[in-house]
Structures are given as C-alpha cells and as structure tokens.
N, C-alpha and C positions, 0 to 999 in steps of 0.2 A: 353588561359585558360589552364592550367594546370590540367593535368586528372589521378587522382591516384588514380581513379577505389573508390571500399565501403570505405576501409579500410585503415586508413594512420598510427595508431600506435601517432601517435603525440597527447602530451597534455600537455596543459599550465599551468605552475606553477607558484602560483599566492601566495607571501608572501606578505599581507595588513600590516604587521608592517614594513616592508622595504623598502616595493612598489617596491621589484625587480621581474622581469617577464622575465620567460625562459623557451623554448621547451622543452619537453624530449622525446624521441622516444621509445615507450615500445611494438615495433611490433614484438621483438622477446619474448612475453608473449601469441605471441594470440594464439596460438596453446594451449596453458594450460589452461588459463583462457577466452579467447573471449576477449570484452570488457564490456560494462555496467554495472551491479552488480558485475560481475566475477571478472573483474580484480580490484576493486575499496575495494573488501574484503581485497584481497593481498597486495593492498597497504596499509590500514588502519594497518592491521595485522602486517607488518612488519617495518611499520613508527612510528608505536602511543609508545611511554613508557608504562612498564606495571601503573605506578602513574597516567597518564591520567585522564581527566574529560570531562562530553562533554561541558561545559562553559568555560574551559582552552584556550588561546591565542594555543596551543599546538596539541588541536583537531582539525582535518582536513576537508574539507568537498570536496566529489568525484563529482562532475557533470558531467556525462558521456552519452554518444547515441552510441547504438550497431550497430554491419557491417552490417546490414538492412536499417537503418531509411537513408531515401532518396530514396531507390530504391520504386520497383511497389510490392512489397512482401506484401503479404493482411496485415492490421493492424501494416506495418510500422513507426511505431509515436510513440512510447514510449520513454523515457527516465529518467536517473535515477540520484535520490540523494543520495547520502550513508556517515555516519556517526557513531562516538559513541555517540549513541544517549540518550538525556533525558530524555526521558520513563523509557523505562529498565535499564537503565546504560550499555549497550551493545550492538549489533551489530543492527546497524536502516538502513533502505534502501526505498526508498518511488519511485514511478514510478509513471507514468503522463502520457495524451497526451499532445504532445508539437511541437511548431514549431522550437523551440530553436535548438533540436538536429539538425532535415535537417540544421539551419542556421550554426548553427556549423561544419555540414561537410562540407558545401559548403565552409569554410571560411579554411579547410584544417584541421583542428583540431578533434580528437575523446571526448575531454573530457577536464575538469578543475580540478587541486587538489589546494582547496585555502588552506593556512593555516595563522596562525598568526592573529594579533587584529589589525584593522583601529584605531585610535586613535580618529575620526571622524566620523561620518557617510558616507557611500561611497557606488558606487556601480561599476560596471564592465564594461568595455563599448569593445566590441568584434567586429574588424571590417577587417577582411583579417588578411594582417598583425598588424593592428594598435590595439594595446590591451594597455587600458587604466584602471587606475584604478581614478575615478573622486568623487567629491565632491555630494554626495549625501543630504547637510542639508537643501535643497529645499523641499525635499519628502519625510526625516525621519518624521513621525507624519501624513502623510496622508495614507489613503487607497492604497488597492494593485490596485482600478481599477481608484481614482482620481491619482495616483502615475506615475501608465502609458500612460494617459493621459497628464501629466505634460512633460515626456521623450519623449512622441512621437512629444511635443511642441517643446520640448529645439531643440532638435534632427534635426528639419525637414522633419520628415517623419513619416507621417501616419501608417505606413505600419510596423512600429515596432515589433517586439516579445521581450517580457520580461520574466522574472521570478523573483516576487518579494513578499515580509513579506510584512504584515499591521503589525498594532501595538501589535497584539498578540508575534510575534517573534521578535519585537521591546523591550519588557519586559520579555522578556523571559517566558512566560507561555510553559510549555513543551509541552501542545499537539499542538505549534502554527504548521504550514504548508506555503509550501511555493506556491503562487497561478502563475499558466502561465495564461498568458493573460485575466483577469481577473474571471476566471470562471472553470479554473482547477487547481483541486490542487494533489499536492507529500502527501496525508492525512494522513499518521501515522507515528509516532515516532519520530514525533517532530524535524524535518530538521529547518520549518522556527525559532525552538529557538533559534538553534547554527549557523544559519544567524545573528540574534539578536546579538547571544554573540560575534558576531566579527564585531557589528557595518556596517556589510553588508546589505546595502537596496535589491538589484537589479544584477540583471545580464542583460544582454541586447546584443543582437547579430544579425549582417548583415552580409552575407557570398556571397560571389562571385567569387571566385577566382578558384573553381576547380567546374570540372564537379561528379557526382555521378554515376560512370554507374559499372554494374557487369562486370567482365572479361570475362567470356561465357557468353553474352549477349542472345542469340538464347533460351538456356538452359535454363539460367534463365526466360525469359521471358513466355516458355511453360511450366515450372515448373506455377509459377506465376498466370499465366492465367488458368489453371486448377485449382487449390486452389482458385482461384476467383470466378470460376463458382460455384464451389463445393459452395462455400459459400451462393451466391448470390442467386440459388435455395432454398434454406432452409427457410424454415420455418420460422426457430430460427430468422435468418437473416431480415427476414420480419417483425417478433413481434418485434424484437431488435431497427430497424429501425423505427418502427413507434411510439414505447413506450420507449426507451431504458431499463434500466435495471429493471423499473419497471412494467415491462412485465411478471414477476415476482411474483407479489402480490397477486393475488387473488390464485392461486399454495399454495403459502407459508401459506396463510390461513387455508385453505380445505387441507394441511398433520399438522399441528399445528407447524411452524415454523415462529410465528412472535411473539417478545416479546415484553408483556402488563407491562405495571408497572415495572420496572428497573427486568424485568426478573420473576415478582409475578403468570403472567400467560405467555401461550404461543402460545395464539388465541386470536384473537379480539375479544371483546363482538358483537353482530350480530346487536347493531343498531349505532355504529361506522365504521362497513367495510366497507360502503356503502358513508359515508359522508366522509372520508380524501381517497379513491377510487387515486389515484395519475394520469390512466389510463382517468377516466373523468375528472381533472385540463388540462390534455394532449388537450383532444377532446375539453376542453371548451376555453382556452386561447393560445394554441399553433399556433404561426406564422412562423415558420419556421423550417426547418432541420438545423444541424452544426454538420461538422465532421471533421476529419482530415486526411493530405497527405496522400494516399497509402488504407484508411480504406472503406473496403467494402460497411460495416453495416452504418458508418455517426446514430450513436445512439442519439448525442447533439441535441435537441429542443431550440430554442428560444422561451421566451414568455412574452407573456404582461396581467394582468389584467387586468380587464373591469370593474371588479364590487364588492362588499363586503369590506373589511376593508381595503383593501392593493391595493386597486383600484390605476390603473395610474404606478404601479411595472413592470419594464422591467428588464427579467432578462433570465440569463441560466435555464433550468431544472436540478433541482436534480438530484441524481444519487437516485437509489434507496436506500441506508445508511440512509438516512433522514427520508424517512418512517418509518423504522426497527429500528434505533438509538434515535431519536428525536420523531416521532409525536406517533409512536405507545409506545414506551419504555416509554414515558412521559403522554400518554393518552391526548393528544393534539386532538380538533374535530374540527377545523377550516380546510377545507383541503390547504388554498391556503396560511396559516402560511408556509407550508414546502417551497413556494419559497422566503417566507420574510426569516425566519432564514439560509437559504441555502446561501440567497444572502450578508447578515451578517457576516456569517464565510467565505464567502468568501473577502470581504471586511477588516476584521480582520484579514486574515491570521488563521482561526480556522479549526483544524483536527474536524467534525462531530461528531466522533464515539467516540470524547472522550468529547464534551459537553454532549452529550446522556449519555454514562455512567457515568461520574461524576453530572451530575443534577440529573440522575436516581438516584443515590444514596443518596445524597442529600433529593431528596423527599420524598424515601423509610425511611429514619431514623427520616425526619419528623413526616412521616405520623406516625412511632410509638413508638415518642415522644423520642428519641436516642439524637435527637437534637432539640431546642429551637429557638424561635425568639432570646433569647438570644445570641445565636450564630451567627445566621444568620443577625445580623445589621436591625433586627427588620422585617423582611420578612419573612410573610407567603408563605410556599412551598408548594401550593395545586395542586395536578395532573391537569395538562389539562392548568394552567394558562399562557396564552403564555405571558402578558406583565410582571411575574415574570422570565419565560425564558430569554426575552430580557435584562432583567435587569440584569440577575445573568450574561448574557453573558458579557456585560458591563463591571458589577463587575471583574470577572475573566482577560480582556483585560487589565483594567489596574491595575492589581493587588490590588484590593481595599475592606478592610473588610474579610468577610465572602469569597470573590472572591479570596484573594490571598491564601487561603487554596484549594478550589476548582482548583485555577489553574495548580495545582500539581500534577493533575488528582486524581481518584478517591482510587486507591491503599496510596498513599504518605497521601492523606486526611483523610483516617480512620487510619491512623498511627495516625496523628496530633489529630484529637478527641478522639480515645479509645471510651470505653465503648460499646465494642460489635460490634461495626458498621462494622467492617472488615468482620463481615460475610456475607454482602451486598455491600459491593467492588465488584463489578465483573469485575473481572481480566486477564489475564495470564502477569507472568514475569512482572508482574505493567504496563501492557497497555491493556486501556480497552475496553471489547469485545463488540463487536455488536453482533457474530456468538451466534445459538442457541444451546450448545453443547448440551441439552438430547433431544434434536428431531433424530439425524441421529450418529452411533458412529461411522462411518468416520469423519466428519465433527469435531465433538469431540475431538477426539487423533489427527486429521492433524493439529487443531487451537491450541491443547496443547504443541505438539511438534515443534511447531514455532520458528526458532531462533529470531525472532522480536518480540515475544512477538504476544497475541490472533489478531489472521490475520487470512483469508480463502483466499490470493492469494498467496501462498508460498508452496501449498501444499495437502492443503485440496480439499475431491471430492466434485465438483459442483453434479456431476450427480448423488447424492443420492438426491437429490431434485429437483428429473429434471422429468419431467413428460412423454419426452420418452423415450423408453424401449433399454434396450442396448441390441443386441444381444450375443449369449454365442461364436458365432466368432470373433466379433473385441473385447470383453472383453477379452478372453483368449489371442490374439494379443497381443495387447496392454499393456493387465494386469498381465496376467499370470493366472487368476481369473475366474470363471464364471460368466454371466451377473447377473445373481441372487447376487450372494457374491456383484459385486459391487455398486449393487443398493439398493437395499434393508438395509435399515439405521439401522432395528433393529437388525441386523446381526452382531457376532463380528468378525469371519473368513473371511481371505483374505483383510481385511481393511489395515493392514500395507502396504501390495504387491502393493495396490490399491495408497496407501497415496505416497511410494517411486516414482511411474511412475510421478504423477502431480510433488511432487520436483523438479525433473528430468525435466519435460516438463518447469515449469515457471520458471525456473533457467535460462534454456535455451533462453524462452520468453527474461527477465531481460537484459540477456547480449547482444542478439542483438537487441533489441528493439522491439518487435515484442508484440502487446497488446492481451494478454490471450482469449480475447472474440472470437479472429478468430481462436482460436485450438479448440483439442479434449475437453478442458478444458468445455467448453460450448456446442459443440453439436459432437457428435461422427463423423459426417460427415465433420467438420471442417479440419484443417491441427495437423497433428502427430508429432511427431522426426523425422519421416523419410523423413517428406516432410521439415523439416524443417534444414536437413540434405543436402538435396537435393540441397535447393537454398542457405543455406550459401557456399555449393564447387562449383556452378558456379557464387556465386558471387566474391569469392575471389581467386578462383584458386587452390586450396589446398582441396584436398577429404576430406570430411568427413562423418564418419556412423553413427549409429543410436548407436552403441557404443562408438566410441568417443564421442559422447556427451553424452552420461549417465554418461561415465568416468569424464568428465569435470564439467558437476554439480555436481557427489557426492563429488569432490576435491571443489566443491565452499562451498556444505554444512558443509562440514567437516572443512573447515578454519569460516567459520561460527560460528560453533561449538565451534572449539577451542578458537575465539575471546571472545565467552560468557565466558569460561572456565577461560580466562585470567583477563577481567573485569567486572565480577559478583560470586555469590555466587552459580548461578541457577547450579541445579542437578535434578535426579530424581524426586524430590519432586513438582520442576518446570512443571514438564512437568504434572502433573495432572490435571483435570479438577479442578472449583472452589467447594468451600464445599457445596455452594447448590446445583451444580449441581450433587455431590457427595451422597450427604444425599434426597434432595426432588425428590418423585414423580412427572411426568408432571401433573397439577392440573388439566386440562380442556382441550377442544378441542379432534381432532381425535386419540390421543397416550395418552390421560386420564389415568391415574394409570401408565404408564409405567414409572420403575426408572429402572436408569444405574445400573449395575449391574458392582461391585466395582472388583469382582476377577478376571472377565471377562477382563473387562478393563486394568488391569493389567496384565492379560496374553497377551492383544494384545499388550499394549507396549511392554512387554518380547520381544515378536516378532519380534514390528519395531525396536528393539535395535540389537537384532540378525542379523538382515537383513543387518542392516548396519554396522555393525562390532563394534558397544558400548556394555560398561558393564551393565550387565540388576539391577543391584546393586547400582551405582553410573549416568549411563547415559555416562560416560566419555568413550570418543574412547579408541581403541588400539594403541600399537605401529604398528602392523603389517596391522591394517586399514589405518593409518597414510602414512606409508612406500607406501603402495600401490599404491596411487595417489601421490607421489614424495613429501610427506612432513616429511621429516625424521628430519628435524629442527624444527619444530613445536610437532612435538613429543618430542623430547628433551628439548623445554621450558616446554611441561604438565610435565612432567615427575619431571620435579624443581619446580613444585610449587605442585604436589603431587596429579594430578588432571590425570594421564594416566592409562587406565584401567589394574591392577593386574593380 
C-alpha cells in the first residue's frame, strides 16, 4: 500500500465528450487554497470563459474532499460539489456527508474536475487506478435510491458509495441536487442540474490503494481526541444525537423563528406545534442511529412507520429544512408527511428549500388570487394540502404544465407570471430562502451577503438562535465582540465582525471537509480555527495559524466574489434583504411589531463592506484588497469589465 499521508494534490480530469482521463497534480496550490471549496473556486474562476453558462458542455463541475476526510478529525465526512451554478447564475457550491470522499482518498485522488457533454447517459466508475467512464442508460430514468441499487447489482458489491441525480437533475429542474447514498444530499444550487446537463448519472468510487494517516500522528491524534471529548460532553452533542437538527424546533418556536405561510407569519399557530412536533415522529417511529466516518454526534436516524397514512415508509430522517421549508412554510398538519416528501426529494434528486419556497410562493399568490386554476393546470393551491404538494412536486420533476414554471424556482417564476407576484418571491440572488431574515439581524445580513445566494452555512451566526449564553471571553476571542453584540439578534453592532469570523470558520470547514456542526458554529465549546489550525499542521506537515487560515478564506471569498462579479449582475443591491422583509413588521409571535430597521441595516453592511476591503457603493472589491491575498490578475479582469472599486 502506498502511504501518502491526508494530502496527495492529485485530481482527475474527466472530459465526457472525449472520454479522455488524466492526473493533474495541484499540491503546489495548497498552501493558498486547501482543497475542497477552496481550491475548486480557482479553478472554476480561472477555466470557465467569461460567456459561460451553467447547462453549457463548457461548465465544469469540482468534486473534491478536503486534507481531513479519512482521518479521526471530529466531523470528518464532508465533501464538496462546486459549480456555475443554475440558481444564481454564479458561484454554487453544495457540501454533504459522504463516503465518496474517504473512497476517494483511499484510491489516491483529492477530487474530480469533470467537464464537457456525454453524448449518452453515463456515469463515473472510480476504482484505484481504473477510472472509467461507463454506459449509464440502464439507470437514467430511475431514482437516486433504485439507481444505486441497480450499481451496487451490476457492480458486485454491496457495499458501494455513489453519488447520484434522479430525474429532477435528469431534466434540468434547477433546484435538482445531487443525493449520496440515497438519503443525503449537496441541497442548494442546483449541482444535480448541471450533472443533468452533461448527461451524468452517477459517480461511484472504491479506493484501496493508499493508506490515510497524518504525518505527526501522535499530534494529531491528541489534538483529535481532545476536540472529541470536548464535543462528546456537550450537551449540544447529546440533543444533536438523539434528535439531530431538529433539536431545534421547539427554540425556534418560543423566539419566533419559524415561518408560517411562505414567510405570512413567523410562529406556529399554538394548535399546529404540537402535531408536526418532528422530535415526537423521532420518539414515535425511530429505529436506529446513522452517522458518518470520523462524526462525533452520528445525528442520521433511521425510520419506519407504523401507523397513519404513510404506514409501512422506511426511510432517513429529515434534516430539520423540511420542518422550516415544507411543513411549516406550507402549513402542512400531517406530522409524518415530513418523512414522505423528505423521502421524495430525495428520490428526485430535489433541493428541499427550494420546493418550500417556490410552492410557498405558489400558494401565497393563490391564496390572493395573483394566480388561478387557470394557471396552475387546474389545481387548487390550498395551504396544508399534501397530495397537491406531491403532485406539484411531480409536476416540477418532469417539467410538466404549471411544473415547468415552478421548476425555475421561485425568483425565475414570478418573472415568468408578473402581476405583482415578485414581491412574494422569497429570495436572495434567485435562490430561495429557508433563513428567517427579521427574527435575528446577523442571520439577515450573513444570508444576504451570501455568495451563493440566501444560505445560513457560508456565514451566517447560528448562535444568535442558540439558547446558550456565550460568554463576553470566548466572544471577544473569537469575535472581537462582546457576548451580548453576538447574541442578541435585535442588535445591529458588531454583526459584521461576528458574520466575517463564521466566513472564515466554514470556508475553512469547506476546504478540508470538516462538517460545521462540530465547530464553534453550533456550540462554542465545539472546535475553533485554532483547533482546526492545529490538526490540519500535524496532518500534513506544514504549520499553520489561525492567520493563515483567515488569510486563506478571505482569498477563497474574495475570488468568490469576484466570480459573481464576472457572471452575474448581483451588486449592492444584491446583497439586501427581500422587500418584505424590508417593508413588514414581524406579525405575530415573541418579536410581534418588531421591523428591521432599513438605515441600520444599511450601516451594518457599510461595515461588512469596510471590513473587507469592498466599496460600500457598489459592493465591488479593491485593487489593493485584491492584491492583498495575491490576486492582482483577477483584479485586473474587474477592472475590464468596470466592476473594481474606484
């Protein structure tokens, strides 16, 4: 076996109009970028033509696992998709837990850059050295979980990992996703489309060939094993595990962050909380834990029905999105609906968060009368009806009617109707939100200034919704902030300082695969930059501080940046909240009457623009921001197309 430690630098270039397949070694990048999101920006950024599209034979797609995933590093399993994506028409990037990545280091490889169109349906077949690109027309047209099923037949082995589209990313619906092994998915911004548009089924990968070990072994492993403990006492760690994320729910209720009706309220009504409760579906139907290599917490439930409509359903749990997106957003009172549609989109290949908003919206312009049965292929949209959910979902999969508007998501769809509706879009950057921006104004400004478009993992503070108390020493640490500034949601000071550190943190997360839930992101007792500093220099041999890595994500967000700069329109304007959240009071619940307050807001972005060296005018970088982190090229493209700050 062949032992080349986390990190090999090696990844496979995969042209499906050629079918030629070739190494390339890009270990002298990691010091700047890492791997996993980090370095998969730079490449997009520097490969794609500014003419690009993301359904273009042209557009490229990154499958990458950071110098973590394999090792004992808490929440080692991530990995990542990245793209120009078809949401926003700009920089998309979606992260999973996944087995795919360990298979892939084990097989010597850091990552995939596929580019180019199958002429056929195909999918990938990864095996040491034997990389194949195979006849996928067996499995184009079935599900992502009868799909793999079928491979783990062909194949002879059980024991398979895949990553693979249903027919959502078969037909290009933009919010399709791409599901691992049948029951997780890369969920926003529309990866499994531009799978779709290149006639890619599947990935599929068996690794053997090299060991996984850190270089300072000793080091790392005491690093490791502290951040494990740390973790495994907690609290968090224990709700997490026995409920996963929807551990959650009844919190978000009792501060008013859960939205009712495509965003109408922002509390449950009081005899709905009780009956879609996700927490008692857990207690009533759950048969087992599921987690993945390296993770603490093991937050995945297995579970089975027993009883009510969908009796005899064996399936994953939900993430919590479903509750937040779908049953609440939709006013759905069935509670055990959440693991039939969960298990749906995931069969589909369907991103959650953008059925929920685009059906939200949908229903909203029903209900006041914006749109017609005339529109909708003769379908009543009434709040709560799940077998019109199933059906619209349906609709949208195969782009059918009323469906192939919806599938566009919900920004694209009120283009296509007019008459008002767009101010019931709820959006950022055309990808639509789950986040509750007027409950907490961190959570607000971190989802608006998303380079992916309205997302709460790129940035945004969890812990203004967190029910324990941060102290004013690890906040000032950490933040620069006091615990009060960082917690306290209706507060507008110190949100930027607060929004720049999680950047910084899940960037970091991103590139070496490392899943957010075991940082500071989720409990302050978790693992930091320093710790996370720590065990990427004794895994690969090479120091690093808690400043190189700040340096290294702001040089990831900043080519981030520049990529929207390059293929979108989005500016300042972008980065604001939606107009209702702009214009309405919170209606109901614990923060009743409370509205954002519009100058405010706008002084706090002033700030995060300051902080990071943009024009507080246009949003566009500097040169001398630019320069800083060693992109003096990329400055010199803004600059030609007239998009570098004056």
């Amino acid at each position: 076996m062949n032992n080349r430690f986390c990190y090999t630098g090696i990844m496979i270039r995969i042209n499906l109009t050629s079918g030629k397949i070739m190494e390339e070694d890009y270990s002298n990048e990691f010091n700047e970028w890492l791997g996993g999101s980090g370095l998969a920006v730079k490449l997009l950024y520097e490969e794609l033509p500014d003419w690009a599209t993301p359904f273009e034979p042209i557009n490229k797609l990154i499958i990458s696992s950071g110098a973590l995933i394999g090792t004992l590093a808490p929440g080692s399993c991530k990995m990542n998709i990245s793209t120009l994506g078809p949401m926003t028409g700009g920089w998309a990037t979606g992260s999973s837990d996944s087995f795919i990545g360990r298979e892939l280091k084990l097989a010597g490889y850091d990552g995939l850059i596929i580019e180019g169109c199958s002429h056929k349906p195909c999918y990938i077949w990864v095996s040491d050295d034997n990389i194949e690109i195979r006849d996928a027309s067996n499995i184009w047209g079935k599900d992502t979980s009868e799909g793999l099923d079928i491979l783990r037949s062909e194949l002879s082995d059980s024991s398979l990992h895949a990553l693979m589209i249903g027919k959502a990313g078969e037909n290009m619906v933009r919010g399709a996703c791409v599901i691992d092994d049948k029951y997780r998915a890369f969920g926003r911004c529309g990866t499994g489309a531009v799978f779709g548009s290149k006639n890619l089924k599947a990935l599929v990968c068996k690794g053997s060939k090299q060991s996984i070990m850190p270089i300072h072994s000793d080091r790392f492993l005491k690093k490791a094993n502290e951040c494990r403990k740390r973790i495994i006492k907690s609290k968090t760690a224990d709700e997490m595990g026995k409920m996963g994320t929807s551990c959650s729910y009844r919190y978000r209720q009792e501060i008013g962050a859960i939205a009712y009706k495509n965003f109408q309220g922002y509390q449950l009504p009081e005899e709905l909380v009780d009956r879609i409760d996700p927490v008692k579906l857990i207690d009533k139907y759950s048969v087992s834990r599921r987690g993945f290599p390296g993770c603490p917490i093991c937050c995945g439930r297995m579970m089975q029905v027993t009883s009510g409509p969908y009796k005899g359903l064996k399936t994953m749990m939900n993430q919590y999105e479903v509750v937040g997106s779908i049953m609440s957003k939709l006013a759905v009172e069935e509670a055990s609906f959440m693991l039939m549609v969960n298990d749906v989109c995931s069969k589909y290949g369907l991103d959650v968060d953008m059925i929920g908003g685009t059906i939200g919206w949908a229903m909203e312009c029903y209900q006041r009368g914006i749109i017609t049965k005339d529109d909708t292929d003769g379908i009543e949209l009434n709040w709560g009806d799940e077998k019109v959910i199933l059906t619209l979902i349906d609709k949208i999969v195969n782009r059918d009617g009323f469906g192939n508007i919806l599938a566009e998501g919900c920004a694209r769809a009120a283009d296509i109707i007019g008459r008002g509706s767009n101010y019931y879009a709820m959006h950022i950057k055309k990808q639509d939100l789950y986040e509750m921006m007027r409950s907490s104004n961190g959570v607000c400004l971190g989802t608006a200034v998303s380079t992916r478009g309205g997302t709460h993992t790129t940035g945004t503070p969890c812990c203004e919704q967190s029910s324990t108390k941060i102290e004013d020493e690890t906040a000032y640490k950490l933040f620069g902030i006091s615990g009060n500034l960082a917690q306290n949601p209706e507060e507008y000071d110190g949100k930027p300082e607060l929004i720049r550190y999680y950047e910084v943190l899940t960037r970091i997360c991103n590139s070496l695969g490392i899943c957010i839930f075991n940082t500071v992101w989720l409990d302050m007792e978790f693992m930091n930059i320093e710790d996370l500093a720590e065990l990427l220099s004794a895994a690969v041999g090479t120091e690093f501080t808690t400043s190189d890595l700040e340096e290294i994500a702001m040089r990831q967000l900043n080519m981030e940046k520049a990529f929207n700069l390059r293929f979108t329109q989005y500016n300042r304007k972008d980065d604001l909240p939606t107009k209702r959240d702009c214009n309405e009071a919170i209606p109901d619940g614990f923060r009743k009457g409370w509205k954002l307050d519009m100058e405010k807001y706008n002084n706090m972005l002033d700030k995060y623009y300051e902080i990071h060296g943009w024009d507080k005018y246009t949003s566009f970088p500097s040169r001398e921001t630019l320069n800083k982190y060693g992109l003096n090229y990329v400055a010199d493209d803004l600059e030609g197309i007239g998009k570098l700050m004056r």
